[in-house]
Wavefront OBJ file of the C-alpha trace (Angstrom):
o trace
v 127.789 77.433 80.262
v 126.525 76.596 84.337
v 123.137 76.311 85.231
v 124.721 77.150 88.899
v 122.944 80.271 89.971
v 125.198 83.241 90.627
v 126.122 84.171 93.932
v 124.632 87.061 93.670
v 122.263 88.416 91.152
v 123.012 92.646 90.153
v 120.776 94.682 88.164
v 119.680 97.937 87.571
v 116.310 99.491 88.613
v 115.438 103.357 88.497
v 118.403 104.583 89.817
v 119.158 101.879 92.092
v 121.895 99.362 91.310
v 120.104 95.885 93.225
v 122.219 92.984 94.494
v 120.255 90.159 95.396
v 122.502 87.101 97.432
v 121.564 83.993 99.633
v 125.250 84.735 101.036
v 125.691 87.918 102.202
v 129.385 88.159 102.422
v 128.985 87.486 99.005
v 128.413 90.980 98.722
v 131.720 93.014 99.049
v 133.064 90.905 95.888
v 129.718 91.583 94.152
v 129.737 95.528 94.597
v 132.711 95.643 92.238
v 129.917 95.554 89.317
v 128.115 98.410 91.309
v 128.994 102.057 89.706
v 131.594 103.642 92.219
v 129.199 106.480 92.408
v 126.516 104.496 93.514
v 129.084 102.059 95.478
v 128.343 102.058 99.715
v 131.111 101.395 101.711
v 129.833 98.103 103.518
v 130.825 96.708 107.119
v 132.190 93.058 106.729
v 131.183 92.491 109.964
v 127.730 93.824 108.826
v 127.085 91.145 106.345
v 128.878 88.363 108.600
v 126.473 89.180 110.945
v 123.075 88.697 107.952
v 124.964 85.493 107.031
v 125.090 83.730 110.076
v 121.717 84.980 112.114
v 119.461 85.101 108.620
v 121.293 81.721 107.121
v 118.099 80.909 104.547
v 117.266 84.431 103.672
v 117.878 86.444 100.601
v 119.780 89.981 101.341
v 118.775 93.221 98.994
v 121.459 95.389 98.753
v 119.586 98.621 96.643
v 123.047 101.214 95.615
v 121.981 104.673 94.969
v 123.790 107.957 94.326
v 122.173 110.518 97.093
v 121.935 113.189 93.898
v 119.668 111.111 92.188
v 117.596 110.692 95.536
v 114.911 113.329 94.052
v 113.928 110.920 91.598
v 113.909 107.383 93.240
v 110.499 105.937 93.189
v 110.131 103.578 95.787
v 111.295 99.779 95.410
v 108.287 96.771 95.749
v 109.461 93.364 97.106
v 107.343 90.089 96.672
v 108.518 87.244 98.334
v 107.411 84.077 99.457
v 107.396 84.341 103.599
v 109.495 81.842 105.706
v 106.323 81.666 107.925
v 103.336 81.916 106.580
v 101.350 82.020 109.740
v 103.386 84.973 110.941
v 104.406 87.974 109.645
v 107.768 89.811 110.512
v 108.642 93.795 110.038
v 112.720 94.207 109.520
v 113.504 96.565 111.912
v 116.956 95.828 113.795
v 118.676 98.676 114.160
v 122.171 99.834 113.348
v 122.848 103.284 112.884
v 126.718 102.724 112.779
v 126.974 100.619 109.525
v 128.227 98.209 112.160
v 126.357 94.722 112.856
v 123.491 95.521 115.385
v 123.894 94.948 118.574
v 121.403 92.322 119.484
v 121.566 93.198 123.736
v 120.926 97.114 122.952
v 117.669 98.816 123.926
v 117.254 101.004 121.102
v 115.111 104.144 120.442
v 112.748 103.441 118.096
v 110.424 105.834 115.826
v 108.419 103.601 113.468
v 104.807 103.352 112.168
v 104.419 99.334 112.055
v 101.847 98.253 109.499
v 100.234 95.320 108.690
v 98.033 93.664 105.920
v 96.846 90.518 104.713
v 95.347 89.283 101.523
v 93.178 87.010 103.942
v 91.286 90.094 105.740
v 87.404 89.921 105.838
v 85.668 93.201 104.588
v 85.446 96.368 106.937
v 88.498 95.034 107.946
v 91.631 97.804 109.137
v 91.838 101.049 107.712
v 91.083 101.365 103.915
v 93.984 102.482 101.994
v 93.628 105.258 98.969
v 96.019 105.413 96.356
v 96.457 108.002 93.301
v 93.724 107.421 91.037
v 96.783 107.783 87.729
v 98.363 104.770 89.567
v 98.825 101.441 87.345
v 96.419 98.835 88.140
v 99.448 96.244 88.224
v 101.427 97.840 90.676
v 97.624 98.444 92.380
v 97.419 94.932 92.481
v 99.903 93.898 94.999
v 98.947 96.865 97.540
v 96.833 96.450 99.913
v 93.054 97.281 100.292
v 92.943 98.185 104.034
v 96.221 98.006 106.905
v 96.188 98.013 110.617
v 98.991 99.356 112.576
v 100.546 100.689 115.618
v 102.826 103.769 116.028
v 106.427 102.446 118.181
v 108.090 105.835 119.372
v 107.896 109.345 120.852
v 111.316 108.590 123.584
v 110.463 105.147 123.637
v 113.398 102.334 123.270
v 112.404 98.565 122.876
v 115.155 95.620 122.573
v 116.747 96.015 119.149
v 114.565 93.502 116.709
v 111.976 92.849 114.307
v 108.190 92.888 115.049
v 105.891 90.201 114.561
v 102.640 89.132 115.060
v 100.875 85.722 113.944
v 98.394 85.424 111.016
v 95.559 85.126 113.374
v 96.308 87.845 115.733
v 96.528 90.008 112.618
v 93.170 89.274 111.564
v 91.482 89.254 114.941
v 93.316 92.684 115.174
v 94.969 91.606 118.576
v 98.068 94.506 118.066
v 98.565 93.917 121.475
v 100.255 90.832 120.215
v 102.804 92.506 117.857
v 105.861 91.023 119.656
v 109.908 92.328 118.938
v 111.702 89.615 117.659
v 115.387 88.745 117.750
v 117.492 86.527 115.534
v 118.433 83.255 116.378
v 121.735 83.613 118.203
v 123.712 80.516 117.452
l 1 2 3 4 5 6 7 8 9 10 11 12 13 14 15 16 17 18 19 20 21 22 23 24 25 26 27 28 29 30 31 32 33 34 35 36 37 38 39 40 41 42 43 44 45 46 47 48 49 50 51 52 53 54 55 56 57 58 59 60 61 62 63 64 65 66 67 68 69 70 71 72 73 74 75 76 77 78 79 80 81 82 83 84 85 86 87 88 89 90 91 92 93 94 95 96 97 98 99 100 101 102 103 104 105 106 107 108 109 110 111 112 113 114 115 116 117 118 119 120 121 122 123 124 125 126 127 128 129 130 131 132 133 134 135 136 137 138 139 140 141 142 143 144 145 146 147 148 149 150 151 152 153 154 155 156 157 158 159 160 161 162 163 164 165 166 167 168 169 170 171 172 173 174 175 176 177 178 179 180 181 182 183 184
């Protein structure tokens, strides 16, 4: 028996099927164990592109069948950060299934939001959740957020945002930056 990990970890959760890899193009050999209902039909050059810009990050793949879509609940990740002293939002876009194109000014139509663990009181916006919710999914939610609304015709170059730990908690949003991948 190896004590290697697997390439790339598959499980179920709600009616997601969940790959987890440190290799992306590990991926397309992994979605074999994925029910074929549930099975997307994935770019290679998609998951090329994850491997080489994102080379020490972990890809989620979450597999759904769009008839169970009614009853998805929604999917909570917990991860150490790269960074701790800034904090990145995923959004490069790619609306083709094809690897984003990283020189593309892109319309964009996102609520950004932001929150730290670190935040004095009366700091942000206070958050309210269902009063039935479980306190331990409660417990990794946030108190209070701060945000900024990216959209209404507007494009931006295709990235991420970001904004440093300290900007956050001064709540400098005029700092929230759009990032790009390395390009190597």
């Amino acid at each position: 028996m190896s004590a290697e990990p697997q390439p790339v970890q598959v499980f179920d959760h709600d009616v997601y099927t969940v790959l987890l890899a440190t290799d992306p193009t590990a991926v397309l050999t992994a979605l074999r164990q994925v029910p074929p209902h549930r099975r997307p039909d994935l770019d290679p050059d998609l998951l090329r592109f994850y491997a080489h810009h994102f080379p020490d990050h972990t890809i989620a793949v979450c597999c759904f069948d769009n008839a169970d879509s009614h009853r998805a609940k929604p999917l909570l990740l917990w991860y150490p950060p790269h960074d701790p002293d800034q904090l990145t939002v995923p959004a490069l876009d790619s609306h083709t299934g094809a690897a984003p194109d990283l020189d593309a000014a892109v319309p964009v139509d996102h609520w950004v939001l932001f929150s730290t663990d670190q935040a004095p009181g009366g700091w942000g916006e206070p958050v309210d959740y269902p009063r039935n919710m479980r306190h331990s999914l409660r417990s990794f939610l946030p108190a209070a957020v701060v945000g900024r609304y990216y959209g209404e015709g507007q494009t931006l170059l295709n990235g991420d945002f970001t904004i440093s730990h300290r900007n956050l908690l001064a709540g400098d949003l005029d700092r929230i930056e759009r990032l790009q991948p390395t390009r190597r």
